[in-house]
TIGUZA-521584 format. One record per residue (C-alpha): residue number from 1; residue in one letter; x, y, z. Coordinates in steps of 0.25 Angstrom, whole numbers, plus 5000, padded with zeros to 4 digits. Last residue first. Layout:
% residues N
NODE|NUM|a|X|Y|Z
...
END
This chain:
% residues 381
NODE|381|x|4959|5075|5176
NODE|380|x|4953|5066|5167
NODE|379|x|4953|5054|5176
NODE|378|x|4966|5044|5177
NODE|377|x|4961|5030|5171
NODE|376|x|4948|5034|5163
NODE|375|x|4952|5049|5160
NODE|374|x|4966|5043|5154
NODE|373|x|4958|5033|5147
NODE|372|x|4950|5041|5139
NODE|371|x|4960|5053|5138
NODE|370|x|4970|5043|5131
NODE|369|x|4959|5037|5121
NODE|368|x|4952|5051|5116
NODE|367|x|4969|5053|5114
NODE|366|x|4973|5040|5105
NODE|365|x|4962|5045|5095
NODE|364|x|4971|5056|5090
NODE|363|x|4984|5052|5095
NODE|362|x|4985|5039|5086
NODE|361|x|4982|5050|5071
NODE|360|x|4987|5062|5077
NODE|359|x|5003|5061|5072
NODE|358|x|4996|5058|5056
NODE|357|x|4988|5069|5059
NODE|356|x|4997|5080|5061
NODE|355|x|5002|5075|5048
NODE|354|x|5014|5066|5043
NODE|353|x|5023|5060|5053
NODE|352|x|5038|5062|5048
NODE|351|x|5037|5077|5045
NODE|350|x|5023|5081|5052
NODE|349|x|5015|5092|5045
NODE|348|x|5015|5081|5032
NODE|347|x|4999|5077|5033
NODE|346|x|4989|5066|5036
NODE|345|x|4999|5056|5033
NODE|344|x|5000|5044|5020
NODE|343|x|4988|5047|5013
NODE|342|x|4976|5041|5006
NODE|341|x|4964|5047|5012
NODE|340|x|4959|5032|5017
NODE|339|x|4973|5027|5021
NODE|338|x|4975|5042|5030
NODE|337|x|4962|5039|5036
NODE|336|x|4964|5024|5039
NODE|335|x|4977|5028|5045
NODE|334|x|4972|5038|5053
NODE|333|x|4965|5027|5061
NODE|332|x|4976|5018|5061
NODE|331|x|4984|5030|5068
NODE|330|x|4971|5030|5078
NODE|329|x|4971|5017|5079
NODE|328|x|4985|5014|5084
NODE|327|x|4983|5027|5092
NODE|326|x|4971|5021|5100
NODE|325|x|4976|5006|5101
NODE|324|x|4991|5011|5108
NODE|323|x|4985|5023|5114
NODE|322|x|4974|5011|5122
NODE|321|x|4986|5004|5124
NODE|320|x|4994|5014|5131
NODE|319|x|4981|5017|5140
NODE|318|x|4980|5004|5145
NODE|317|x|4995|5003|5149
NODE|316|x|4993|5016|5154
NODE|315|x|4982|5011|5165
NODE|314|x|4990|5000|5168
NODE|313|x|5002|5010|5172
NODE|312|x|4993|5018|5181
NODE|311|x|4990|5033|5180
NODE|310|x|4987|5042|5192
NODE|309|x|4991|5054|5184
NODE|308|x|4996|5051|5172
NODE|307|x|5011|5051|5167
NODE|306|x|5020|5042|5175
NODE|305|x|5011|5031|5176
NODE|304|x|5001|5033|5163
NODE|303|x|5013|5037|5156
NODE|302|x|5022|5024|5159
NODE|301|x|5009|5014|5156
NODE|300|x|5005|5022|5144
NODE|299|x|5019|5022|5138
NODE|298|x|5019|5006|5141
NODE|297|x|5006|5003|5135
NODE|296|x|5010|5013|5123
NODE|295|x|5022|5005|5119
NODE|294|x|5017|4992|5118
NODE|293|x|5003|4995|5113
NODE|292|x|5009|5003|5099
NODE|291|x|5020|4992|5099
NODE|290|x|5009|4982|5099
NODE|289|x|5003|4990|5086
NODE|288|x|5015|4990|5079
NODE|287|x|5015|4975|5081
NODE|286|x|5002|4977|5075
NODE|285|x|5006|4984|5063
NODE|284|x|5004|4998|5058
NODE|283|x|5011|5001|5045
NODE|282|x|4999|4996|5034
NODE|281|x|4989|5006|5042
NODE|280|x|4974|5004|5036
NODE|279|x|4976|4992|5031
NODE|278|x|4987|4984|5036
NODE|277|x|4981|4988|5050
NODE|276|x|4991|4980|5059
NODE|275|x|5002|4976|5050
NODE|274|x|5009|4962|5055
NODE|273|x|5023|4968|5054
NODE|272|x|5029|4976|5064
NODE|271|x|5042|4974|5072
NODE|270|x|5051|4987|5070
NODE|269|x|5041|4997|5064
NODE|268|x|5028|4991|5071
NODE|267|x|5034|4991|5085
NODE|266|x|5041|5007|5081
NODE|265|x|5028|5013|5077
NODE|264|x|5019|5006|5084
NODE|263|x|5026|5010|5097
NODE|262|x|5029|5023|5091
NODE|261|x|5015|5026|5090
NODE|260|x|5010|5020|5103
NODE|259|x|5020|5028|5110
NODE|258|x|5016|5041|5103
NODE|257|x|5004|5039|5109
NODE|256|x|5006|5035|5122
NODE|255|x|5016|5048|5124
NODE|254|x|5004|5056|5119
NODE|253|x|4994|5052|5127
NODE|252|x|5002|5052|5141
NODE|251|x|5007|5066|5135
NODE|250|x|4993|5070|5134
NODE|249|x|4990|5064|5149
NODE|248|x|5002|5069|5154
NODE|247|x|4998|5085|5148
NODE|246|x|4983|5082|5154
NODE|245|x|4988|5079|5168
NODE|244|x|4978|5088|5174
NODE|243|x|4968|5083|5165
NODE|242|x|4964|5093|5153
NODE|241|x|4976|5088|5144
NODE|240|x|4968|5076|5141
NODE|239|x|4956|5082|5134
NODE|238|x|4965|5091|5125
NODE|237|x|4971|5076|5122
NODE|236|x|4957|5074|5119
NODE|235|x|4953|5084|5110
NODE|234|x|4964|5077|5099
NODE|233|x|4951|5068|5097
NODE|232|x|4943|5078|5093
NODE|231|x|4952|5087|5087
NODE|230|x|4957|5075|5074
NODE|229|x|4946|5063|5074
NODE|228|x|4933|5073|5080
NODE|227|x|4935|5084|5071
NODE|226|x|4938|5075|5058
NODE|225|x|4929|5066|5057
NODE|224|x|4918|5080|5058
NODE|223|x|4925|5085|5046
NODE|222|x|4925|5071|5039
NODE|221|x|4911|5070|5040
NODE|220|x|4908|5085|5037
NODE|219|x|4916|5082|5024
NODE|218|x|4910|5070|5020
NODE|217|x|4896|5077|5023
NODE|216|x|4898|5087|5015
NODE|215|x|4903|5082|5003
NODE|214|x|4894|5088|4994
NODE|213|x|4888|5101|5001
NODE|212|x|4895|5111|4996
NODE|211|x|4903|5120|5005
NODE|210|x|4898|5128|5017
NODE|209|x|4892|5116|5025
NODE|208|x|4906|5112|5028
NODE|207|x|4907|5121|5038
NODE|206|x|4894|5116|5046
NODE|205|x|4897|5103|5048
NODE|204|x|4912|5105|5051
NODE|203|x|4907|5116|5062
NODE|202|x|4897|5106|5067
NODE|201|x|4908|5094|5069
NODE|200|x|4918|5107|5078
NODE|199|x|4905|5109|5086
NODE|198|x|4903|5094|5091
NODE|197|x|4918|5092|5093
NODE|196|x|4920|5106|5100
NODE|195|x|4908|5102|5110
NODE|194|x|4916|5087|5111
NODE|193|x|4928|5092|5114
NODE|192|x|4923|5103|5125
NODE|191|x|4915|5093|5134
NODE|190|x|4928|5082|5133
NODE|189|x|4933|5095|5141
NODE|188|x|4932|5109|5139
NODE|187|x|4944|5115|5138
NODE|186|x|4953|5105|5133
NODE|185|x|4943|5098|5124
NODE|184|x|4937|5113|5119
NODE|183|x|4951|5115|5113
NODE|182|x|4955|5101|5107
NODE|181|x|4940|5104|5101
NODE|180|x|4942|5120|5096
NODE|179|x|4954|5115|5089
NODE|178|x|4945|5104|5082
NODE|177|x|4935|5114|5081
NODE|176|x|4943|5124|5073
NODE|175|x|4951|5115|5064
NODE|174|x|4937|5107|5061
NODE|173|x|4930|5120|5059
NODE|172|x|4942|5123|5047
NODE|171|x|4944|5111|5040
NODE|170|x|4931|5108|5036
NODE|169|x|4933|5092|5030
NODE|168|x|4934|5091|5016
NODE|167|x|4935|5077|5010
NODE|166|x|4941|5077|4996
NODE|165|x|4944|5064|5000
NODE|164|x|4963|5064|5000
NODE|163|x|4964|5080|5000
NODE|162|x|4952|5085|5010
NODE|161|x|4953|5071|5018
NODE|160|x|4968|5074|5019
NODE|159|x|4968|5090|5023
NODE|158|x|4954|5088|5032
NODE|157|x|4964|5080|5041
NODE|156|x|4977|5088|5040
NODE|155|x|4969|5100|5044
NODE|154|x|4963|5094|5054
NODE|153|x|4976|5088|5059
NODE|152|x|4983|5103|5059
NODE|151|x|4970|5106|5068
NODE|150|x|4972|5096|5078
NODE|149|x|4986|5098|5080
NODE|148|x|4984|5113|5082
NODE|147|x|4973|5110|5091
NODE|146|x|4983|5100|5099
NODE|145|x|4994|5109|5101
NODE|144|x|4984|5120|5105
NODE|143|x|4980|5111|5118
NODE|142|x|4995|5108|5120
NODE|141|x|4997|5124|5122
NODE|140|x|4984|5123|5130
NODE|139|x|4991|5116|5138
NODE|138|x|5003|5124|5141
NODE|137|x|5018|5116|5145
NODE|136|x|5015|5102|5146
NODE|135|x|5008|5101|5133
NODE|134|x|5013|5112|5124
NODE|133|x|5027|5106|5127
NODE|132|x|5024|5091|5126
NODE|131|x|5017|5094|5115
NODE|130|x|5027|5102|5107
NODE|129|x|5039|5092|5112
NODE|128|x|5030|5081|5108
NODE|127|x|5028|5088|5093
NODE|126|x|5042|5090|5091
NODE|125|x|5045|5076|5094
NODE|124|x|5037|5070|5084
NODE|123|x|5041|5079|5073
NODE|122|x|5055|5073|5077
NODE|121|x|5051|5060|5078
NODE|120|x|5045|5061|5065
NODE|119|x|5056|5067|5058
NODE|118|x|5066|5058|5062
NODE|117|x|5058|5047|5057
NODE|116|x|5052|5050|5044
NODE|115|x|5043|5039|5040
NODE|114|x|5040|5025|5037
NODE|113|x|5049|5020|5048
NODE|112|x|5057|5011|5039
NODE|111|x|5061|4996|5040
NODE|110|x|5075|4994|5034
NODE|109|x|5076|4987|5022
NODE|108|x|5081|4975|5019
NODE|107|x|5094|4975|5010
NODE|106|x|5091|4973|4995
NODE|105|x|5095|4957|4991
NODE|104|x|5105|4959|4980
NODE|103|x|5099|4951|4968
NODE|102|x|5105|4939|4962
NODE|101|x|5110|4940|4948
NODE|100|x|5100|4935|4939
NODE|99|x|5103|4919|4933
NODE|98|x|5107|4916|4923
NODE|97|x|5098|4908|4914
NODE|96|x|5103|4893|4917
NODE|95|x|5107|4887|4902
NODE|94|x|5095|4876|4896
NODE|93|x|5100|4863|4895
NODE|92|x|5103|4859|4880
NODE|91|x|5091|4848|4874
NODE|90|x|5085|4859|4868
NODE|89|x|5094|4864|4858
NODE|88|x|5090|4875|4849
NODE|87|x|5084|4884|4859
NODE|86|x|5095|4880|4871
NODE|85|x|5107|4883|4861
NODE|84|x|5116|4875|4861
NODE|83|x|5115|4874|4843
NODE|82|x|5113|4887|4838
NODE|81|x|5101|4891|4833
NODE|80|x|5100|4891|4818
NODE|79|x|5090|4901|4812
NODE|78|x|5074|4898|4812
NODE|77|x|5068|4896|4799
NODE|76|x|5069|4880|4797
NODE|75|x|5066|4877|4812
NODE|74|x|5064|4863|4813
NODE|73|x|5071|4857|4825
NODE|72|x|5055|4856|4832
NODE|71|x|5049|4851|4818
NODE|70|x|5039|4858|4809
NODE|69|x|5046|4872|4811
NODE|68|x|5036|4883|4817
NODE|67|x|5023|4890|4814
NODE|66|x|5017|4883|4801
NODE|65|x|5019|4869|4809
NODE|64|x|5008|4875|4819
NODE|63|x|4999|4874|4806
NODE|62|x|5001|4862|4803
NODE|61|x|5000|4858|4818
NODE|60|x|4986|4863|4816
NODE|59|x|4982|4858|4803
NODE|58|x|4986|4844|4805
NODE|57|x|5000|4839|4801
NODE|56|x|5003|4831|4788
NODE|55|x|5011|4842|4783
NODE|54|x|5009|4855|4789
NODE|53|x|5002|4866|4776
NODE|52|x|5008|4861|4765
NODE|51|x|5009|4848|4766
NODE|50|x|5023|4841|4765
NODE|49|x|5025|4829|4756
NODE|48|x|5038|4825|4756
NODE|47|x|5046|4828|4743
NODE|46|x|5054|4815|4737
NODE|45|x|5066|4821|4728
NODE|44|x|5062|4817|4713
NODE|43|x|5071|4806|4707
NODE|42|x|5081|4811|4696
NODE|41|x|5077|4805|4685
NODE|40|x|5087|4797|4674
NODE|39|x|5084|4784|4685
NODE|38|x|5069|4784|4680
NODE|37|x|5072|4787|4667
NODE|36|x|5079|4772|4667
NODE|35|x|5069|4765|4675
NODE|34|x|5057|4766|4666
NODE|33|x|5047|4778|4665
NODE|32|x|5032|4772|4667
NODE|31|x|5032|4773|4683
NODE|30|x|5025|4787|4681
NODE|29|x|5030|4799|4676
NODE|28|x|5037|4799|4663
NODE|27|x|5050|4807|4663
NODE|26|x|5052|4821|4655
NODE|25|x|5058|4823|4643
NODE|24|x|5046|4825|4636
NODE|23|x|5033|4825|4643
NODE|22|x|5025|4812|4646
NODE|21|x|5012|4814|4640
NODE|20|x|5002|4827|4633
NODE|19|x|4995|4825|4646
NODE|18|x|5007|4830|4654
NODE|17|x|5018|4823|4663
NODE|16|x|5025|4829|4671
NODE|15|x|5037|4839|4668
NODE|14|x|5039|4845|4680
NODE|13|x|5048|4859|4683
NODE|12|x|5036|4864|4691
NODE|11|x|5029|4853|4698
NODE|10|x|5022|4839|4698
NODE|9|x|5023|4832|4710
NODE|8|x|5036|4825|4715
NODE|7|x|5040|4810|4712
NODE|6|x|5032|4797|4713
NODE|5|x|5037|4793|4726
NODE|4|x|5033|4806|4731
NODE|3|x|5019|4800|4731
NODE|2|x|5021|4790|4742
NODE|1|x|5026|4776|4742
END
């Protein structure tokens, strides 16, 4: 027996007793009333006894009971959810989510050159004819051809480092002694090219020792880097037309060249894929590379045999593969440059190549190679 069993508390609306005694009208409480009133009174409904604050549970799980329903079916203050559905009935099997309409799969695209074909082959061809003309016609014509290339280089040069690292490298005595060197090269030999070299370095010195001094020495530097990368080394195609056969030996330089170039080019395009110098050149790849070796071996054997004087087959072999290695380093050697200034080509004066330099960059040091060897297997001339 517990203590509903002996009726419900006192309330409002409850006439208990009081000290004055049993009130009028009202039963005894207490076992003393006889069986009679008891059956006149309506028994009291029996209340269970619910705590205020959870029941009987402990203070923590009382206080999660303040956040939801006591039981999991209780929910005394959420609106009827029909029955079926997957909330309100968890033992239906949940429906498949539709799934997305497949995809077309885009049609694989083609590889693509990177550039502008028709318009480099064109400017390509322009600029043989203009060389082959100047170069078997007059030579001093060809002589001219290269000055002007040097200086347009110059100015592409001293452009970008002036632009990209505030670098600024005396334009003007390098245009003049880098003309003066492909010069002085043709007439007075290897002699000549080194004189102009020497001179052409003072002349940067002392230029830029009329503006302030700050940033004197990295701009002198980069004067003097300049002069021997870009007239320098273009003195020795001057040095090559000297020979008797000079205009074959310029075209034998040439034609190995731009061989080795588009042996890389299209090797590397069609069959590439294990990158070569990731980075300073993500495009170059070895089997790129092996084209480069490929193609110039056999252009060098068949211009060493039909082209040079006393020339052997073997002898080209080597020469093809020393273009090959010296022009794949030399574009790779641009490439660092053009990676540290932040650009793309050296310049726009060439639709579907970029700048003067950007066709310069394998023939530059390719050249000092080709009169090396040509002088070693055949004399200078």
């Amino acid at each position: 027996m517990n203590d509903s069993s002996w009726g419900a508390p006192p309330k409002a609306g409850y006439w208990g007793p009081s000290d004055q005694g049993p009130v009028q009208g009202a039963a005894p409480a207490g076992p003393t009333y006889d069986g009679h009133e008891a059956q006149q009174t309506r028994p009291m409904p029996i209340v269970p006894d619910v705590p205020a604050h959870g029941g009987d549970q402990d203070g923590d799980r009382g206080a999660a009971r303040l956040s939801g329903p006591p039981f999991r079916d209780d929910s005394p203050f959420t609106a009827p959810v029909p029955f079926g559905t997957p909330s309100h009935n968890p033992q239906s099997p949940q429906e498949p989510m539709p799934s997305a309409a497949p995809q077309p799969v885009p049609a694989p695209q083609k590889k693509s050159a990177g550039r502008d074909l028709g318009a480099a082959i064109g400017v390509g061809v322009g600029l043989g004819a203009v060389i082959v003309a100047s170069l078997f016609v007059v030579k001093a014509v060809f002589i001219g051809v290269i000055a002007v290339a040097v200086v347009v280089g110059l100015w592409e040069l001293t452009s970008r480092l002036e632009e990209r690292k505030g670098i600024k490298a005396p334009l003007v005595p390098l245009a003049v002694g880098g003309a003066a060197m492909v010069v002085a090269g043709y007439v007075r030999g290897t002699e000549g090219a080194w004189v102009a070299m020497a001179l052409t370095a003072l002349a940067v010195l002392v230029w830029r020792m009329t503006e302030p001094p700050e940033g004197y020495l990295r701009d002198v530097t980069a004067g003097v880097f300049a002069a021997f990368y870009v007239p320098f080394l273009a003195t020795f195609v001057a040095l090559m037309l000297t020979a008797d056969d000079g205009p074959r030996r310029v075209l034998t330089f040439l034609l190995l060249t731009v061989v080795s170039d588009t042996g890389a080019y299209a090797i590397g395009w069609r069959f590439g894929k294990h990158k070569l110098a990731p980075r300073i050149s993500p495009g170059k790849t070895r089997e790129g590379l092996f084209g480069a070796v490929s193609f110039a071996m056999v252009a060098g054997a068949l211009c060493m045999h039909f082209l040079i004087d006393d020339g052997t087959w073997w002898q080209g072999l080597i020469v093809g593969f020393a273009v090959a290695v010296s022009a794949t380093l030399g574009d790779l050697g641009e490439s660092m440059i053009k990676r540290d200034l932040g650009i793309k080509d050296m310049g726009t004066l060439l639709p579907g190549h970029g700048g003067i330099m950007d066709r310069l960059d394998s023939l530059l040091p390719t050249a000092p190679v080709v009169w090396l060897l040509l002088v070693l297997f055949v004399g200078s001339g």
